[in-house]
N, CA, C and O atoms as a DFTB+ gen file, in Angstrom:
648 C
 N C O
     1  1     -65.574     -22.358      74.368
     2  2     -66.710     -22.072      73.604
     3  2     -67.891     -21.890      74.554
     4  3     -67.854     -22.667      75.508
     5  1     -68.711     -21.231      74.533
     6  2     -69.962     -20.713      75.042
     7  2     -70.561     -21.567      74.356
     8  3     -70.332     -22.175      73.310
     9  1     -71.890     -21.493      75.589
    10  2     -72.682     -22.344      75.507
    11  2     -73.859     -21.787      73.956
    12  3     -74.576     -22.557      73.316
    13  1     -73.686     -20.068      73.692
    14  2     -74.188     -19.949      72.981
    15  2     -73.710     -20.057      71.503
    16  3     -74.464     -19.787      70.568
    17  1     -72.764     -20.357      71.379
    18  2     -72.037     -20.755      70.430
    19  2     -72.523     -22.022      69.453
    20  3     -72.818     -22.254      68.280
    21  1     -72.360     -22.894      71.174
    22  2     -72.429     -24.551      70.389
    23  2     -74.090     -24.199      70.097
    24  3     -74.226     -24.208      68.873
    25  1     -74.832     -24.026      70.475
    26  2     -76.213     -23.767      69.981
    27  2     -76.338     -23.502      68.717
    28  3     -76.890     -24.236      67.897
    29  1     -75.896     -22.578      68.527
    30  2     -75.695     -21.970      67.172
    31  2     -74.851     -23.065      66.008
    32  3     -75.208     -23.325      64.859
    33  1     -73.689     -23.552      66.720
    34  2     -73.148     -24.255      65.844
    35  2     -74.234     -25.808      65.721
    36  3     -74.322     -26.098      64.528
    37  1     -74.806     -26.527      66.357
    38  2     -76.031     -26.954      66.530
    39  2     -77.020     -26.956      65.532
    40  3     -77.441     -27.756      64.696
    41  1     -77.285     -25.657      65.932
    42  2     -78.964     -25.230      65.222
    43  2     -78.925     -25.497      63.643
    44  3     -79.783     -25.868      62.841
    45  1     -76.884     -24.982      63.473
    46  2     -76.716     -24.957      61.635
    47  2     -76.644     -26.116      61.344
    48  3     -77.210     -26.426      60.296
    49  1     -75.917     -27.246      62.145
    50  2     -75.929     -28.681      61.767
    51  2     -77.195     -29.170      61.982
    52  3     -77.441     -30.212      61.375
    53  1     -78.111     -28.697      62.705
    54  2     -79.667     -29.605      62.174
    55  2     -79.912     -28.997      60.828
    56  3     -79.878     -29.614      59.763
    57  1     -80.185     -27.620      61.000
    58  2     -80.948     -27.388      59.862
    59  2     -80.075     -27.222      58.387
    60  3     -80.560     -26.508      57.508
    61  1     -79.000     -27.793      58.205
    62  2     -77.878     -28.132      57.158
    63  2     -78.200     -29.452      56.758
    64  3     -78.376     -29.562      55.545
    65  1     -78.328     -30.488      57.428
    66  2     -79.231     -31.711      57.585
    67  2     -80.177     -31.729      57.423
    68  3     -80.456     -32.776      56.838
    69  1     -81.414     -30.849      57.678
    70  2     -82.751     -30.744      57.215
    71  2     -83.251     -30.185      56.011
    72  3     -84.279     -30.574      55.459
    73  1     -82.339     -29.047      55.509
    74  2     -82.444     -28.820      54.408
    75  2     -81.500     -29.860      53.128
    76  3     -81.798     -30.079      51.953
    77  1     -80.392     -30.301      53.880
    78  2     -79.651     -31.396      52.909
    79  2     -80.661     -31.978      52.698
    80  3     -81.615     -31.314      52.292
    81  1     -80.824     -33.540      52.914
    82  2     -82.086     -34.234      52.204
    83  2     -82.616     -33.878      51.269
    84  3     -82.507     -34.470      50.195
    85  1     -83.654     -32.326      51.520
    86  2     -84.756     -32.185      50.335
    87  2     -84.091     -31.648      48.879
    88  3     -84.302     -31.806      47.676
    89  1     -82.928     -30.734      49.960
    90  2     -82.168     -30.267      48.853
    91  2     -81.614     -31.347      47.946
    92  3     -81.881     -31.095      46.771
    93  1     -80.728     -32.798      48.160
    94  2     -80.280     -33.630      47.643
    95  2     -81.168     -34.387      46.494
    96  3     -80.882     -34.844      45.388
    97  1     -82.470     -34.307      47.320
    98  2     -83.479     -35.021      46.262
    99  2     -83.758     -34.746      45.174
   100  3     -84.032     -35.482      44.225
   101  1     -83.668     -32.906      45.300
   102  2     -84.303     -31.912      44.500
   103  2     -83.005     -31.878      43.288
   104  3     -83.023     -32.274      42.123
   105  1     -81.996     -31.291      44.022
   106  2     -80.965     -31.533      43.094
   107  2     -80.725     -32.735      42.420
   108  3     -80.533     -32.589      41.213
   109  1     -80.675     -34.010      42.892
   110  2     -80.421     -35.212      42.451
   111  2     -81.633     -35.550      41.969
   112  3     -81.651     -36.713      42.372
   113  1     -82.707     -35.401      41.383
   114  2     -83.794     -35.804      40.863
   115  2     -83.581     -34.600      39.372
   116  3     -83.812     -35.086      38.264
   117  1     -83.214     -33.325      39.435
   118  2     -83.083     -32.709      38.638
   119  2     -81.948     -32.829      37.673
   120  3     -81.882     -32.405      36.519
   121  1     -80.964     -33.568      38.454
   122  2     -79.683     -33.875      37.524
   123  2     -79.945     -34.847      37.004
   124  3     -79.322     -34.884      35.943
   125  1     -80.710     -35.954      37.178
   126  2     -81.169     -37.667      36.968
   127  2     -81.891     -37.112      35.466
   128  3     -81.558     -37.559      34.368
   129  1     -83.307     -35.677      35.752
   130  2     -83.906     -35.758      34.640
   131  2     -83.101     -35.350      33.585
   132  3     -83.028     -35.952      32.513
   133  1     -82.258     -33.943      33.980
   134  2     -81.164     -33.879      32.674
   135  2     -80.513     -34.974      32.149
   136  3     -80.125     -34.973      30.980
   137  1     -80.269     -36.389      33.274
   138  2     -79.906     -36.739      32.399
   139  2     -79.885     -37.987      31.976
   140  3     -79.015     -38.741      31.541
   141  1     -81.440     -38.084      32.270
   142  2     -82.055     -39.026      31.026
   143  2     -82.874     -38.439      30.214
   144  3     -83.676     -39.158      29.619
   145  1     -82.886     -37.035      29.984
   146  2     -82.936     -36.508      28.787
   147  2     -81.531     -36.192      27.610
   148  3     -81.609     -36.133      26.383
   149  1     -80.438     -36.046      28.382
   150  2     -79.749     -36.256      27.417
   151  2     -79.370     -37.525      26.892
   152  3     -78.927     -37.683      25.754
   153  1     -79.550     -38.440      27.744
   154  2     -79.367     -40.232      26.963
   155  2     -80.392     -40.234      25.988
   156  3     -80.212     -40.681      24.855
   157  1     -81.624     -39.678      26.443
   158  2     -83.064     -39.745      25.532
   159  2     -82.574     -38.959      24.446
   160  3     -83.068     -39.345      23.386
   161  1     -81.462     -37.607      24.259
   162  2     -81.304     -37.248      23.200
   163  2     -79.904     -37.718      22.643
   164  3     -79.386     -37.088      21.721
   165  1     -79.507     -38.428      23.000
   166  2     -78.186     -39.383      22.185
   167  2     -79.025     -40.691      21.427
   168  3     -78.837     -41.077      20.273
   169  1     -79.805     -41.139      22.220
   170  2     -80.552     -42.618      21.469
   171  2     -81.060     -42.139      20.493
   172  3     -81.242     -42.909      19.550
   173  1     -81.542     -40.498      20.323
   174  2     -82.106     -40.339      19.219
   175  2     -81.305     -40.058      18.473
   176  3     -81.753     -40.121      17.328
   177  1     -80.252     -39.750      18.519
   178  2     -79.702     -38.665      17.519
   179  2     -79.050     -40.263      17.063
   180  3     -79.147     -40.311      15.836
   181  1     -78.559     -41.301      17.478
   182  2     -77.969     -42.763      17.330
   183  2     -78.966     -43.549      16.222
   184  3     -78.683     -44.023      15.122
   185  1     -80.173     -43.500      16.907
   186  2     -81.268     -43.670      15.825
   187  2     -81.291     -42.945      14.249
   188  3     -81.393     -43.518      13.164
   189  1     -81.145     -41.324      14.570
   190  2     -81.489     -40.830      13.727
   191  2     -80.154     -40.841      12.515
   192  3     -80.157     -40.382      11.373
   193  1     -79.260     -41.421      13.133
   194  2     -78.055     -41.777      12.418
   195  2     -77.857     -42.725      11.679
   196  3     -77.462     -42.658      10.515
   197  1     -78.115     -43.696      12.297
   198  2     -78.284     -45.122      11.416
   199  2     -79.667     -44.960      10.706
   200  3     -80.249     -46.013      10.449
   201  1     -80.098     -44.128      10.456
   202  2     -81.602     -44.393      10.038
   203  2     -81.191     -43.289       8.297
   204  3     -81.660     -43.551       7.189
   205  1     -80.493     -42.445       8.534
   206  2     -79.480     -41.568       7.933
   207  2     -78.952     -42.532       7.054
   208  3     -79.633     -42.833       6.074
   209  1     -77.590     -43.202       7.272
   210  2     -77.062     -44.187       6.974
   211  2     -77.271     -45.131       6.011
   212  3     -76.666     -45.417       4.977
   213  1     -78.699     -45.758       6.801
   214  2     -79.085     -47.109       5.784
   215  2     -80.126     -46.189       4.661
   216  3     -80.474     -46.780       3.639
   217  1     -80.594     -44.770       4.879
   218  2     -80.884     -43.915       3.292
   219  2     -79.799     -44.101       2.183
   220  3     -79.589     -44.481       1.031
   221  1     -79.342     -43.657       3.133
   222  2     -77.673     -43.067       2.293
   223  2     -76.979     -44.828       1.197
   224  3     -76.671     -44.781       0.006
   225  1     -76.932     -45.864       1.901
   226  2     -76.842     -46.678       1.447
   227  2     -77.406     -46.802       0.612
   228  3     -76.840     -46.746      -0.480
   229  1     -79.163     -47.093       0.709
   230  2     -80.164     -47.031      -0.036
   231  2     -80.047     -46.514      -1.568
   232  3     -80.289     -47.093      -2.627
   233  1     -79.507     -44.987      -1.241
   234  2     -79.469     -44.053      -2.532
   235  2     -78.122     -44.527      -3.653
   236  3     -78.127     -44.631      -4.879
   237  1     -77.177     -44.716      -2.787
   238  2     -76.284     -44.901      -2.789
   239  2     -76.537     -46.767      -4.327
   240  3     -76.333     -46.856      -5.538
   241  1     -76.874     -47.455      -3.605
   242  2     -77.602     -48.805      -4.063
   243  2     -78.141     -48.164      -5.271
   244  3     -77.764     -48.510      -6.391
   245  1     -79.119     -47.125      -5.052
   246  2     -80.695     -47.392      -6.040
   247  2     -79.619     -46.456      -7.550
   248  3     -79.693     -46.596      -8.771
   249  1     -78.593     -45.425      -6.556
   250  2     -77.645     -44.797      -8.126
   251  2     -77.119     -45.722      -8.833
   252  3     -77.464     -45.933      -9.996
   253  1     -75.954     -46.584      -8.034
   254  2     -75.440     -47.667      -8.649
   255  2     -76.541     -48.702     -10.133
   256  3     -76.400     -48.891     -11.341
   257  1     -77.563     -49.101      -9.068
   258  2     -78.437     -49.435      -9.994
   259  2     -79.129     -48.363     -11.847
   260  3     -79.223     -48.637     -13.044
   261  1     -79.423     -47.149     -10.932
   262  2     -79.693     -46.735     -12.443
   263  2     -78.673     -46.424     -13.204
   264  3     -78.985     -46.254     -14.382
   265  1     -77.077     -46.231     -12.840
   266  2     -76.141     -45.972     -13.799
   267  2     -76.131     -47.599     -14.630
   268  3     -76.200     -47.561     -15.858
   269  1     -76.067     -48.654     -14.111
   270  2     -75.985     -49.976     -14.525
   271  2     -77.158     -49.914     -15.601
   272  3     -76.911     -50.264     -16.755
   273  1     -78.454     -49.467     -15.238
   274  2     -79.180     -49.582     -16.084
   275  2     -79.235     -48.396     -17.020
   276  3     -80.316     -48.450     -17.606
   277  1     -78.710     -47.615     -17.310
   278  2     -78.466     -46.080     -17.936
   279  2     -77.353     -47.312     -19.081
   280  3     -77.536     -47.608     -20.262
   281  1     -76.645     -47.606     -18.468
   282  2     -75.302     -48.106     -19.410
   283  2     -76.344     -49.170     -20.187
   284  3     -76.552     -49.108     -21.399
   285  1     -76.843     -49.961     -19.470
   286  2     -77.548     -50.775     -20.397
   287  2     -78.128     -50.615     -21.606
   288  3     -77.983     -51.292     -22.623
   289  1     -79.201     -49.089     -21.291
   290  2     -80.059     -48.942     -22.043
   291  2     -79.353     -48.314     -23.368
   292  3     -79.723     -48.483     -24.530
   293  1     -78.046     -47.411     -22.826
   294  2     -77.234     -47.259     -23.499
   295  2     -76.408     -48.307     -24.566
   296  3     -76.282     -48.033     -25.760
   297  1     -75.977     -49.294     -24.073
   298  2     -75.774     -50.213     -25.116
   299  2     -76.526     -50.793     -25.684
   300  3     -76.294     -51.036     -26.868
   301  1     -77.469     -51.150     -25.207
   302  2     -78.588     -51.736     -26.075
   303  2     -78.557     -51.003     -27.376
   304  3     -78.301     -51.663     -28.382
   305  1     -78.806     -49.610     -27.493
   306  2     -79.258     -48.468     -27.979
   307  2     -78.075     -48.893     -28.981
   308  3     -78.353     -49.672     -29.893
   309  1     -76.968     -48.482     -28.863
   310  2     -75.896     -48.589     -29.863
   311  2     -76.153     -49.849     -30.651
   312  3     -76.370     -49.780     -31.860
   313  1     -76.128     -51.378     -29.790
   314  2     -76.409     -52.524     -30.873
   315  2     -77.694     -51.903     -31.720
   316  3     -77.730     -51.598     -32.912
   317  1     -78.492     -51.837     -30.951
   318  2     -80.220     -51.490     -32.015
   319  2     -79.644     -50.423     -32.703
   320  3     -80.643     -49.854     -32.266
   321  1     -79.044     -49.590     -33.333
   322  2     -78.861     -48.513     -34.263
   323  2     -77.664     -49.379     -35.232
   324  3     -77.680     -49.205     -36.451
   325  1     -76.749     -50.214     -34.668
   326  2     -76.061     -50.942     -35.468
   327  2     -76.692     -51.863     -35.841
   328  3     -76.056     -52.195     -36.841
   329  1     -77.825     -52.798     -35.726
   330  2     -78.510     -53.515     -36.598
   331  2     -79.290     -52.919     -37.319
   332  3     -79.713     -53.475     -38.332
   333  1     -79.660     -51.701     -37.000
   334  2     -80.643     -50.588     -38.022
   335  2     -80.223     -50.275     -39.221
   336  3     -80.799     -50.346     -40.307
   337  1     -78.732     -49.775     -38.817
   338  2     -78.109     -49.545     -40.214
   339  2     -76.923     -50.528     -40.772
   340  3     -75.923     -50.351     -41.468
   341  1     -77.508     -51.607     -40.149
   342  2     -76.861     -53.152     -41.283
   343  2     -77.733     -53.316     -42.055
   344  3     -77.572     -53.525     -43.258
   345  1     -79.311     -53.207     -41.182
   346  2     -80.537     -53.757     -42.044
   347  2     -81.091     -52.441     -43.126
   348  3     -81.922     -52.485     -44.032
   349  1     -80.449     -51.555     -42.730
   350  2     -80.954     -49.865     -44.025
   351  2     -80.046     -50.305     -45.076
   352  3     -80.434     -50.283     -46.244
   353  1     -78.913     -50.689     -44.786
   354  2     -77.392     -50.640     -45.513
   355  2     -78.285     -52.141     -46.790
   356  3     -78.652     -52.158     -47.965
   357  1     -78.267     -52.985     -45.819
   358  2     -79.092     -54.415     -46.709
   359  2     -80.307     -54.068     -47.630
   360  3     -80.401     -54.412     -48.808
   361  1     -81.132     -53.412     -46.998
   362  2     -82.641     -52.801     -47.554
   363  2     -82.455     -52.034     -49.184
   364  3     -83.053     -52.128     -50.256
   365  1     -81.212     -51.207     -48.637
   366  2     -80.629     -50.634     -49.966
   367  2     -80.565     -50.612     -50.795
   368  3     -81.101     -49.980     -51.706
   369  1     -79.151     -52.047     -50.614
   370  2     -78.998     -52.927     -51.685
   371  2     -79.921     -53.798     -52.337
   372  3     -79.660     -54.130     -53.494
   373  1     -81.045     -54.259     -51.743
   374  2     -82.198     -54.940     -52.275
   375  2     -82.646     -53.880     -53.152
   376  3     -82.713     -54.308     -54.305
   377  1     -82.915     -52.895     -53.075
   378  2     -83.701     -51.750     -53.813
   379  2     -82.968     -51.500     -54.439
   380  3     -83.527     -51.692     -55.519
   381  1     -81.863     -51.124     -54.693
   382  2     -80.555     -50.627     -55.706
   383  2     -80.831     -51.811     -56.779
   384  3     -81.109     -51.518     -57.942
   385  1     -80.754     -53.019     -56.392
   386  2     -80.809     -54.328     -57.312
   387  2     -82.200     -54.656     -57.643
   388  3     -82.528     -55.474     -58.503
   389  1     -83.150     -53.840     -56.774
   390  2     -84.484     -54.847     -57.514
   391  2     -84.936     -53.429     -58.829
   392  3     -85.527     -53.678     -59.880
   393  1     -84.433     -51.876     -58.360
   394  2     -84.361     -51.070     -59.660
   395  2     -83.565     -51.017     -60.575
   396  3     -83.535     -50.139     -61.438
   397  1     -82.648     -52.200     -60.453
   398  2     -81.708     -51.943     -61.405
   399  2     -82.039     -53.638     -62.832
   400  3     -81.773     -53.797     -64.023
   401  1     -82.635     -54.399     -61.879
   402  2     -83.846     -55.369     -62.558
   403  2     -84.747     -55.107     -63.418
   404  3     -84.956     -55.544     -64.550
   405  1     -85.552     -53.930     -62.419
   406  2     -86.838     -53.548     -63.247
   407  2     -85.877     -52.740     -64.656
   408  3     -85.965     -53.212     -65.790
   409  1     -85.051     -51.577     -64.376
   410  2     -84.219     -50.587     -65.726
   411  2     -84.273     -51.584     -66.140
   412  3     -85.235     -51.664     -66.904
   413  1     -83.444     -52.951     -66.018
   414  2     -82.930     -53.994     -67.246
   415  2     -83.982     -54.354     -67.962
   416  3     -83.877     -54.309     -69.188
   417  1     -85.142     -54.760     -67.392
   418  2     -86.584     -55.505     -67.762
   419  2     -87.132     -54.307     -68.990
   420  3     -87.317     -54.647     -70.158
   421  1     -87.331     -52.991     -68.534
   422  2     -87.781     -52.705     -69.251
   423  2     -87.140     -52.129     -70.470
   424  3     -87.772     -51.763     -71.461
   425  1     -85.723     -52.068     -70.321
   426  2     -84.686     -51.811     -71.085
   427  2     -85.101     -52.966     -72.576
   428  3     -85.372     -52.689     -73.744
   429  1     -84.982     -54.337     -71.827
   430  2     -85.378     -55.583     -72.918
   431  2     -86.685     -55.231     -73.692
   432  3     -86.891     -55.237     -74.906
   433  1     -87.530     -54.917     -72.629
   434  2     -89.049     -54.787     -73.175
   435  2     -88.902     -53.852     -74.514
   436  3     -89.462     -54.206     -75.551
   437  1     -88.095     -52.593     -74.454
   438  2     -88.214     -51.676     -75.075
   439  2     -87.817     -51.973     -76.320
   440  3     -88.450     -51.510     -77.268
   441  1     -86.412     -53.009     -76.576
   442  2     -85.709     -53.522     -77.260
   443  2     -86.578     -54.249     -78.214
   444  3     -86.616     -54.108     -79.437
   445  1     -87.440     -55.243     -77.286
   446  2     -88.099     -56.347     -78.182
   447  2     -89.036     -55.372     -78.923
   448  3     -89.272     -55.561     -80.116
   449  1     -89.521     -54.439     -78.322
   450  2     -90.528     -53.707     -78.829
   451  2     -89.621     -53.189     -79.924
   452  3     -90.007     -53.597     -81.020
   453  1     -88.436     -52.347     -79.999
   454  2     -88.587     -52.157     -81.150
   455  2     -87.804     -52.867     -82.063
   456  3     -87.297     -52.124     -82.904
   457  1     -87.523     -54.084     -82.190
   458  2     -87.316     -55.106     -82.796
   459  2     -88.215     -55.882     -83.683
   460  3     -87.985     -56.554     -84.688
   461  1     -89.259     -55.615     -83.062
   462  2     -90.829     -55.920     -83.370
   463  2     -91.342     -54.727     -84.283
   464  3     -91.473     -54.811     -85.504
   465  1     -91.553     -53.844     -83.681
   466  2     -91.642     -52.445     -84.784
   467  2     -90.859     -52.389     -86.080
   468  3     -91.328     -52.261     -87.211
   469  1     -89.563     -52.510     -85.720
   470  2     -88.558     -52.609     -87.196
   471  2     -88.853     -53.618     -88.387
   472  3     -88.862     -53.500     -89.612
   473  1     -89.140     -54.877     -87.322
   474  2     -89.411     -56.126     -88.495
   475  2     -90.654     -55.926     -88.566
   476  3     -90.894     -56.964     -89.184
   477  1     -91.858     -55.356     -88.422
   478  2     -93.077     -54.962     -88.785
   479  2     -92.996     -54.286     -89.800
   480  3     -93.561     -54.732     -90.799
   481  1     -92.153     -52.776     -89.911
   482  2     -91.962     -52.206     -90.810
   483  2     -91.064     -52.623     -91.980
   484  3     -91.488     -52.469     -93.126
   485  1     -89.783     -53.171     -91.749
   486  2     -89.977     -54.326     -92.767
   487  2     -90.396     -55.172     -93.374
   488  3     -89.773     -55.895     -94.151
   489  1     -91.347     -55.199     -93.148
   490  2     -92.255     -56.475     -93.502
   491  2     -93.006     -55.477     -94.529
   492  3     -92.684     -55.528     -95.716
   493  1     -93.726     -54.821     -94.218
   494  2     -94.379     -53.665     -94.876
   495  2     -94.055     -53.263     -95.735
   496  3     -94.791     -53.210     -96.720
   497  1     -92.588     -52.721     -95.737
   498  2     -91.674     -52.197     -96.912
   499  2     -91.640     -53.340     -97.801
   500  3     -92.191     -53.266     -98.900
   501  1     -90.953     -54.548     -97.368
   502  2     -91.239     -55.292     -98.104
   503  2     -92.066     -55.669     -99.133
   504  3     -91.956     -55.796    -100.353
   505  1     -93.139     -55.848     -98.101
   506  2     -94.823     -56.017     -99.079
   507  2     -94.991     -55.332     -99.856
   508  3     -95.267     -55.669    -101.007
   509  1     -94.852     -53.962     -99.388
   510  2     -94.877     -52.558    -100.830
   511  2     -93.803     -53.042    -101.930
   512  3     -94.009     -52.962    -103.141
   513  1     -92.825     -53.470    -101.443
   514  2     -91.604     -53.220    -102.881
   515  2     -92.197     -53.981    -103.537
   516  3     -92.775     -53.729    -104.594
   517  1     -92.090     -55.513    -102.717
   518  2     -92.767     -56.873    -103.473
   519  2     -93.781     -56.394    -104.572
   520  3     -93.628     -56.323    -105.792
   521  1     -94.856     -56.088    -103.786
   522  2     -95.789     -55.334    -104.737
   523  2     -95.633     -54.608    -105.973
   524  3     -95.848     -54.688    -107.182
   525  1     -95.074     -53.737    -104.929
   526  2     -94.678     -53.114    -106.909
   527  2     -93.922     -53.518    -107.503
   528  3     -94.075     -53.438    -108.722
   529  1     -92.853     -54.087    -107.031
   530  2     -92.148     -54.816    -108.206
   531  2     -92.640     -55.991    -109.292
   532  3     -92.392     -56.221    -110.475
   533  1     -93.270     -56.461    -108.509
   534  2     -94.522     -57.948    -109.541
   535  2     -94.991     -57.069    -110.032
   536  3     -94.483     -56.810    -111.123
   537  1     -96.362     -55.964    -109.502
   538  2     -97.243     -55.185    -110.614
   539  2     -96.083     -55.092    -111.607
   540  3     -96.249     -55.845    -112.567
   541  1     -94.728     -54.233    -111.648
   542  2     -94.266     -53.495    -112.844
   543  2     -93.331     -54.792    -113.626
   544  3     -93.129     -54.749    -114.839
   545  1     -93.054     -55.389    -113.170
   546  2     -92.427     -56.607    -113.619
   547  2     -93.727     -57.800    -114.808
   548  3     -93.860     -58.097    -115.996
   549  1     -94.431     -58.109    -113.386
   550  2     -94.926     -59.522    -114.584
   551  2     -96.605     -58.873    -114.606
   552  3     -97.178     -58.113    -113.826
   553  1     -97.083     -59.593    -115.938
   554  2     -98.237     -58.827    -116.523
   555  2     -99.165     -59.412    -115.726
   556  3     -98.896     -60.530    -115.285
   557  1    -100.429     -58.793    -115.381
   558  2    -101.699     -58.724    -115.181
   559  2    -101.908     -59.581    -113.982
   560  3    -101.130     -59.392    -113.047
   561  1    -102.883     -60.546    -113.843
   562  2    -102.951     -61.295    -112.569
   563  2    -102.101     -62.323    -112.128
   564  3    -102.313     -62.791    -111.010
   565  1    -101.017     -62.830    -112.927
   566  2    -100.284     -63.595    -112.519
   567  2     -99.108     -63.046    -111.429
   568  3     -98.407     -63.797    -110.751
   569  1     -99.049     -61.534    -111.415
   570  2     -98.040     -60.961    -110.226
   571  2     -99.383     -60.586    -108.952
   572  3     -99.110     -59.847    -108.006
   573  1    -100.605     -61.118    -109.084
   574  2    -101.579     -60.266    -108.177
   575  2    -101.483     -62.057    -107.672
   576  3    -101.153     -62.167    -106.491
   577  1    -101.662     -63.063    -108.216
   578  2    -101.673     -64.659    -107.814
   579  2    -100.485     -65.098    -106.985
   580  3    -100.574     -65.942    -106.093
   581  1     -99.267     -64.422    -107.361
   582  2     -98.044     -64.648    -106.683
   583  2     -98.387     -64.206    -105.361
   584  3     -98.780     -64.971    -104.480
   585  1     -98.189     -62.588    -105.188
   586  2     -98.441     -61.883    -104.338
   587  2     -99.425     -62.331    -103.168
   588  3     -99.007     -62.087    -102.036
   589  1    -100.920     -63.074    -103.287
   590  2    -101.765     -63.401    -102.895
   591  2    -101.304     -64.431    -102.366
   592  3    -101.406     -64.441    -101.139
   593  1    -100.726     -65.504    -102.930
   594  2     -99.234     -67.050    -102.069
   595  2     -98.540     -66.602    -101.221
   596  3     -98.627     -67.076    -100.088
   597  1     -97.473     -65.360    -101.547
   598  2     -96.874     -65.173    -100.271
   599  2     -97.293     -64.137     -99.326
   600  3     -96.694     -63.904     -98.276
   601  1     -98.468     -63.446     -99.777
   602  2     -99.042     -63.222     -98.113
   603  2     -99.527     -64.085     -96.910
   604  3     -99.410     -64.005     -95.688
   605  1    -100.400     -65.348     -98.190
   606  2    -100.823     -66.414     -97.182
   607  2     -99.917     -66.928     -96.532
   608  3    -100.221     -67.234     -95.379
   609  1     -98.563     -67.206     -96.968
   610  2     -97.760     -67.980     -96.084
   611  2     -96.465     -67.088     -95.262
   612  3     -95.383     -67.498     -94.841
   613  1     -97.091     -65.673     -95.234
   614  2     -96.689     -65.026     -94.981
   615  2     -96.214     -64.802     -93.240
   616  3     -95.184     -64.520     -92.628
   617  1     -97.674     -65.126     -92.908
   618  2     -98.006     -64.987     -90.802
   619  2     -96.945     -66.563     -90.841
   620  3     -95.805     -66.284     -90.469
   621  1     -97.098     -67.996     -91.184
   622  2     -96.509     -68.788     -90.815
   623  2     -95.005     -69.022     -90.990
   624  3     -94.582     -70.131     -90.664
   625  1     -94.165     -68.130     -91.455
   626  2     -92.878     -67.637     -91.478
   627  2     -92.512     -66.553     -90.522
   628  3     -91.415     -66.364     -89.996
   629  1     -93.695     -65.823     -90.378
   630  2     -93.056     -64.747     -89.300
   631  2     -92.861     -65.292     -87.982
   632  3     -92.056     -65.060     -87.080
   633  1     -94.354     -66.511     -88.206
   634  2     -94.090     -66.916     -86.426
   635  2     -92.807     -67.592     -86.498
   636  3     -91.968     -67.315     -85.641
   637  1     -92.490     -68.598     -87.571
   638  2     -91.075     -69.243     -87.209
   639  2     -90.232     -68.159     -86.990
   640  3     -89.842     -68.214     -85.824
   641  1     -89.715     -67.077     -87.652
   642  2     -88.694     -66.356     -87.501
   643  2     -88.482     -65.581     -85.974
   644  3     -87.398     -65.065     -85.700
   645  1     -89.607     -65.561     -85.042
   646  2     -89.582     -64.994     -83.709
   647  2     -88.967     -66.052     -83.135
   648  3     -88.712     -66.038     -81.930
């Protein structure tokens, strides 16, 4: 080998060495930042996962809950419409029976009334026949003296007879 050789072979091993270093730093400082930016983007995406997650649970929880309370409100709903129409069904029958009271009541009323009317008008008829039968029967004031007795004691027989 010549002397100009090893020079050369030399010159490349310094400056292979002189540029190694900065180069190493440069490179190895640039691979370091990639990659604690990609750890920086795994912690997030790790974060943003469990953070995901305990939503998801969350929703997951808060459905459970409103179906529980959906069913609730739901049964509730059914008892309250089944005591509605026990208590319409009951209400009913109170009204069916308290109009079928009053028909009877005034059914009686009507009765007495004309029970009362009839024996009024009997009474009347009466009085007329009575009447004329004394006038045409017995002479002069002794059928007007009769007649005049049993009107007076006339009201105190009717009340007994009610």
């Amino acid at each position: 080998m010549s002397s100009a050789e090893l020079w050369v072979i030399a010159a490349t091993i310094i400056f292979a060495a002189l540029i190694w270093r900065p180069a190493k730093k440069a490179l190895g400082s640039g691979l370091e930042t990639r990659r604690n930016q990609i750890m920086h983007d795994l912690n997030e995406a790790n974060r943003l996962r469990a953070e995901a997650e305990a939503l998801l649970a969350d929703a997951r929880q808060r459905q459970e809950s409103a179906t529980r309370n959906a069913a609730d409100i739901v049964a509730f709903a059914k008892a309250e419409v089944a005591r509605m129409h026990v208590r319409a069904e009951g209400d009913m029958k109170q009204s069916i029976a308290r109009r079928e009271r009053q028909a009877t009541d005034r059914i009686a009323q009507a009765e007495t009334s004309a029970l009362t009317e009839i024996r009024s008008r009997a009474v009347d008829l009466a009085l007329e026949t009575s009447a004329q039968l004394l006038s045409e029967k017995l002479p002069g004031d002794k059928g007007n003296q009769i007649l005049d007795d049993v009107i007076a004691t006339l009201p105190a027989k009717l009340a007994n007879a009610r």
